[in-house]
ZAMARGU-4260 file (C-alpha; in steps of 0.2 Angstrom, whole numbers, plus 5000, padded with zeros to 4 digits):
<rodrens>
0) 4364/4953/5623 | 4344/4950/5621 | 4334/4964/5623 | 4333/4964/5641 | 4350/4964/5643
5) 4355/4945/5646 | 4369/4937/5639 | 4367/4917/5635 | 4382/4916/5646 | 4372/4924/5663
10) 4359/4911/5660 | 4372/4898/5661 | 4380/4905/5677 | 4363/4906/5683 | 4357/4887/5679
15) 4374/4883/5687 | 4370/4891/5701 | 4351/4885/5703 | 4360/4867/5701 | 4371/4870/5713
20) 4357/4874/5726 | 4346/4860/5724 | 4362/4846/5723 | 4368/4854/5740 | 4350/4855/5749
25) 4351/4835/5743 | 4367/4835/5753 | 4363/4841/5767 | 4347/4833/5770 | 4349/4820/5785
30) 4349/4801/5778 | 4338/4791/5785 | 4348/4786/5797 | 4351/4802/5802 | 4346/4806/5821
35) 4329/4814/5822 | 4327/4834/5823 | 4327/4840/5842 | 4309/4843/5845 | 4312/4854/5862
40) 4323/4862/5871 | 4325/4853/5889 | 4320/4860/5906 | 4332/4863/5919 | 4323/4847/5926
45) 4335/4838/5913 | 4347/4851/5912 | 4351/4857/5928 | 4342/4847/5943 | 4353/4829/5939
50) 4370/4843/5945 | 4365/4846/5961 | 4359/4840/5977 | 4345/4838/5987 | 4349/4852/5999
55) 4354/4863/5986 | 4338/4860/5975 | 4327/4863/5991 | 4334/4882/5990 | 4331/4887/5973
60) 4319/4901/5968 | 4309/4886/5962 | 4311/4867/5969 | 4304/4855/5959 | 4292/4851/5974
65) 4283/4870/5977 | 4268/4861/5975 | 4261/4844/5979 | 4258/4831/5965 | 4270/4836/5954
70) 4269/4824/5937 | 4279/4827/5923 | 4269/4824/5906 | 4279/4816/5890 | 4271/4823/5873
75) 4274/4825/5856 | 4279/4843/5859 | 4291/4840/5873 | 4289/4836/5892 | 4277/4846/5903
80) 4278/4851/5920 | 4259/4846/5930 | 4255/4848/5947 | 4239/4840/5953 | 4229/4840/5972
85) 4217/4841/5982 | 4200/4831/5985 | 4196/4819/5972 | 4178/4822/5973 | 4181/4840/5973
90) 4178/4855/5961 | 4189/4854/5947 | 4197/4865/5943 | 4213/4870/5928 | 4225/4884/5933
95) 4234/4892/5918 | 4249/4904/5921 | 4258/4919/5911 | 4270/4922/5899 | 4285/4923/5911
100) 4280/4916/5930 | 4275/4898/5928 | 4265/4888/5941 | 4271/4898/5956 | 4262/4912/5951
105) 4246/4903/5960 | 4257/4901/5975 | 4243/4910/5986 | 4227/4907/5976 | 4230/4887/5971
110) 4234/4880/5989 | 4218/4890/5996 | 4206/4882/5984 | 4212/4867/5989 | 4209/4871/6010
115) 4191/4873/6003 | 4187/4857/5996 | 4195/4860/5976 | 4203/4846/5965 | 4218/4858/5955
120) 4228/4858/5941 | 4241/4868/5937 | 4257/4868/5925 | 4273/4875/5920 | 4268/4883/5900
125) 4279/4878/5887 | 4295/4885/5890 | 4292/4892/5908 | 4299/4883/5923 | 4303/4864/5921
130) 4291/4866/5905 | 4302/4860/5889 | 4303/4873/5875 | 4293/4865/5858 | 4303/4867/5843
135) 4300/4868/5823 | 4284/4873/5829 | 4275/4891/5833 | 4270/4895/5850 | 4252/4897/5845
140) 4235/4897/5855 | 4232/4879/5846 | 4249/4875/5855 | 4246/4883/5872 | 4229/4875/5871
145) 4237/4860/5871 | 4243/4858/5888 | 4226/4860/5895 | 4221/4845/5886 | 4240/4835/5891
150) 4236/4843/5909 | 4217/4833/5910 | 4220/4819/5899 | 4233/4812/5911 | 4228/4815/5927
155) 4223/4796/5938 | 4206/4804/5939 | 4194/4806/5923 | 4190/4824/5922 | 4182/4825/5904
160) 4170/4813/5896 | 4153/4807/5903 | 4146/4824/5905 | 4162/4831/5916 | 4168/4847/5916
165) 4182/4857/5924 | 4183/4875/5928 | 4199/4888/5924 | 4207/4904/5929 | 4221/4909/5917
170) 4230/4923/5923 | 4239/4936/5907 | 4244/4926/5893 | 4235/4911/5903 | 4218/4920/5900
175) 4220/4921/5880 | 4225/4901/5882 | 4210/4901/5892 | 4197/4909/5881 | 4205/4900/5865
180) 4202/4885/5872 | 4185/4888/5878 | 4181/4890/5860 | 4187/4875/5854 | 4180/4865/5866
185) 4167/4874/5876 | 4158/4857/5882 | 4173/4853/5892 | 4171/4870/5905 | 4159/4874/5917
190) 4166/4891/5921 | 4179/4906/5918 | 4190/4915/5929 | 4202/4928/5921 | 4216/4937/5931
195) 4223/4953/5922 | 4219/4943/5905 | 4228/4947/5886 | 4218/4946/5869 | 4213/4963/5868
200) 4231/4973/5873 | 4229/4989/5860 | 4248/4994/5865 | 4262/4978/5866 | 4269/4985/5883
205) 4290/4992/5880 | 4299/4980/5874 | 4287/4967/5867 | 4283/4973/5851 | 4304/4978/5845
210) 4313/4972/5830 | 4322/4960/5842 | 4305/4950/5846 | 4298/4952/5829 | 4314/4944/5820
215) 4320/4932/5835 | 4325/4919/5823 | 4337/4927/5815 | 4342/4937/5832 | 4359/4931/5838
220) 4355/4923/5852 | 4366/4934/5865 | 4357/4949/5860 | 4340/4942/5859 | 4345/4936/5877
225) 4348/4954/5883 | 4336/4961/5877 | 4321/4948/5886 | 4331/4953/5901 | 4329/4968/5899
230) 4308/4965/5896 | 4308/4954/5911 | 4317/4965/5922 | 4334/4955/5926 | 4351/4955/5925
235) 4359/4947/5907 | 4372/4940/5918 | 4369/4925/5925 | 4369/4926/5945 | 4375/4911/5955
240) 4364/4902/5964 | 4368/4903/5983 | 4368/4887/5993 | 4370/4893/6011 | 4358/4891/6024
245) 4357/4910/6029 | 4342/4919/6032 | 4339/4929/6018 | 4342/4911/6009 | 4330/4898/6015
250) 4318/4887/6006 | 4304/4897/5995 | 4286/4897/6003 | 4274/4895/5992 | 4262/4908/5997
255) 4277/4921/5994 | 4288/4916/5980 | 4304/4927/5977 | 4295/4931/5958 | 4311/4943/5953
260) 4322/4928/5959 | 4314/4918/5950 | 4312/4925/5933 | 4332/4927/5937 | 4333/4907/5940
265) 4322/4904/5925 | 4333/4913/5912 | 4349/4908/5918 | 4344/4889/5918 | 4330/4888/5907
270) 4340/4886/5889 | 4322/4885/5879 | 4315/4902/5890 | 4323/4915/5877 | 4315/4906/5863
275) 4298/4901/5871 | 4295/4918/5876 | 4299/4928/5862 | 4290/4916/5849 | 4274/4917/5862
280) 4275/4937/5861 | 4276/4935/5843 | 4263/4920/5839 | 4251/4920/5855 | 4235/4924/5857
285) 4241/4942/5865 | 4230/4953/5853 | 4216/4953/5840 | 4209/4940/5848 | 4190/4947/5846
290) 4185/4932/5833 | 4193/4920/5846 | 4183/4927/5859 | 4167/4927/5851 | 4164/4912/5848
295) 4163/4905/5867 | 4156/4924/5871 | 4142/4918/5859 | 4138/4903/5869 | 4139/4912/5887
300) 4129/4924/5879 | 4118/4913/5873 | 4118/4921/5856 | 4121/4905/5845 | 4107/4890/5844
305) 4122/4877/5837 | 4116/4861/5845 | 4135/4855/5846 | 4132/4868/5862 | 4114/4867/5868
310) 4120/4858/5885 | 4135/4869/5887 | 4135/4874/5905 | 4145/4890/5901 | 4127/4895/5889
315) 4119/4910/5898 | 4133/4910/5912 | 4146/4923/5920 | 4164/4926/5916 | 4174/4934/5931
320) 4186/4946/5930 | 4199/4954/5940 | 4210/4967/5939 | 4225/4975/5948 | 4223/4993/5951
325) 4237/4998/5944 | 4242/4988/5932 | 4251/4994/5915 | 4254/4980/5906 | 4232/4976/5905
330) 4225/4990/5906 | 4207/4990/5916 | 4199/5001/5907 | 4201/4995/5890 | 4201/4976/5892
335) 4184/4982/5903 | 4177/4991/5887 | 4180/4977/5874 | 4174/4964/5886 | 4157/4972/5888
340) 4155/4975/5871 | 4155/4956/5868 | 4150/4950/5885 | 4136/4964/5890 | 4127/4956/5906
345) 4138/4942/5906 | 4156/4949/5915 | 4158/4953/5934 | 4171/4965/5934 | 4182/4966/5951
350) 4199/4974/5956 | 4213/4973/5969 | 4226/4982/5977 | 4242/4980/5965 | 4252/4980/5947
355) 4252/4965/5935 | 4258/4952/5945 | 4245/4956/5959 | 4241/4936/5960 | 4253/4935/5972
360) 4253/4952/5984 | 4237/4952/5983 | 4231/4935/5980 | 4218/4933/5996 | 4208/4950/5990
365) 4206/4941/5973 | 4203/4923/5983 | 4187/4933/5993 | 4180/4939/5972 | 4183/4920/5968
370) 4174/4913/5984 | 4160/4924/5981 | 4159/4919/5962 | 4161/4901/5965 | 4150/4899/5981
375) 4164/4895/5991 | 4167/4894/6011 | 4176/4909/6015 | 4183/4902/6029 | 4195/4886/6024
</rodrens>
């Protein structure tokens, strides 16, 4: 035994074992014939759709059809889900959704912009609704900035390039996406609506910031499914999917989606949703987003003489943004505080009746802020 008490015949045991290692990580590397690595997790558009029939599908919480022009978007992360309508001359305008209610979360807002002469877009985020669920990959704000890019780039119509720009509301985690990628690519914008946004949530609300979500890798997938239940406010248990043409069962409206239903739908059928959600809570631009923020905040404050910028049309312009009353997941008053302190003069700050998801219950108050904002005919 040497003086640090190890015998020739440990180090032996212990080469033998460090051999062992690297001849089995040889082994069980795929040949090259090998089937590629799964890159995403399928949609319930793969999944679950091809399974039933047309009546059936018409009755879900969420028919592939809840909104017109409905494209879905092949990329090197997955399939997308993309809606797209509207006048082709009109304003342009990207829609960008939360962390758990995907596209029909602008079931009201969307189809009223529309009635008043605006060109949408709006998409299912990774994981959400018929959204594939990106793998060996984080779900980062480069990722979720992505799809805006997917979203514009294959539309029939151009809507970047030669001057063009586009205008967004990003509603919750849709609002980080938002401002992340105003900051990358701040030419490409004209203006910025943000509904109930994240970047500067001091407190995770319950549930987001547990051991379960900080570790979901190594989480057995059954109780990292309970758990987001839980957070979402469902039931673990999967709940059948009721095909009869009763009353209380009848084909979703778009300006009042069933949004508890549908979270219900989107766990039991979405196989990537556990994993999207919980890596977005732990990788997304949710918190300490202030150097994020500053950099477009710089240019609508006119506070940077970059030339790259010096015929942004967000320089020296307004940021609207709307709040429920009572929400408890972003709370007014502090998202108010940090965003004056980067955007003094430069935010218009106005509330509606509701919690978190106000988009919906309260949707035409928030429409009569947007009007006003955007110059548009109250009247469609």
């Amino acid at each position: 035994m040497d003086r640090y008490g190890i015998t020739q015949t440990t180090v032996a045991a212990g080469a033998a074992l460090a051999l062992a290692g690297i001849a089995l990580s040889y082994a069980s590397r795929p040949s090259r014939r090998s089937p590629r690595k799964q890159k995403a997790i399928p949609s319930p558009l793969t999944t679950l759709l091809p399974k039933l029939s047309e009546s059936r599908i018409a009755l879900l919480p969420y028919p592939p059809d809840f909104f017109p022009g409905a494209r879905d978007v092949e990329t090197p992360y997955g399939r997308m889900r993309v809606y797209e309508w509207g006048p082709e001359t009109g304003k342009k305008v990207v829609m960008v959704p939360g962390d758990t209610t995907p596209a029909p979360i602008f079931g009201v807002i969307a189809p009223a912009l529309v009635e008043r002469g605006c060109r949408v877009i709006v998409f299912d985020t990774w994981g959400r609704g018929y959204s594939d669920s990106p793998l060996s990959v984080s779900h980062d704000s480069r990722l979720l900035s992505l799809q805006i890019l997917f979203a514009v780039t294959s539309s029939p119509l151009s809507w970047i390039g030669d001057s063009q720009t586009f205008s967004i509301i990003g509603f919750s985690l849709g609002g980080g996406i938002t401002m992340s990628f105003a900051s990358q690519f701040p030419n490409m914008i004209d203006s910025i609506i943000l509904l109930a946004p994240v970047g500067f949530i001091r407190a995770m609300p319950g549930g987001y910031a547990s051991r379960y979500i900080r570790y979901h890798q190594w989480m057995p997938r059954s109780i990292l499914h309970n758990h987001i239940a839980s957070v979402v406010g469902v039931s673990p248990t999967k709940q059948a999917i009721s095909t009869s043409e009763s009353p209380s069962n009848k084909r979703v409206s778009p300006d009042n989606p069933d949004l508890p239903a549908l979270w219900q739908w989107q766990l039991d059928t979405h196989e990537g949703f556990v994993h999207s959600f919980a890596d977005t809570v732990q990788n997304g631009p949710i918190q300490h987003q202030h150097d994020e923020w500053k950099r477009v905040s710089d240019i609508i404050c006119d506070r940077t003489s970059d030339p790259a910028t010096a015929n942004c049309k967000l320089r020296n312009s307004q940021i609207l943004t709307i709040f429920g009353e009572n929400d408890g997941v972003i709370i007014p008053g502090d998202t108010t505080e940090d965003m004056s302190k980067l955007l003094p003069g430069h935010v218009r700050f106005r509330s509606v009746p509701g919690d978190h998801g106000f988009p919906i219950p309260s949707g035409k108050a928030a429409l009569q802020h947007i009007y006003v904002f955007w110059d548009l005919p109250n009247e469609g």
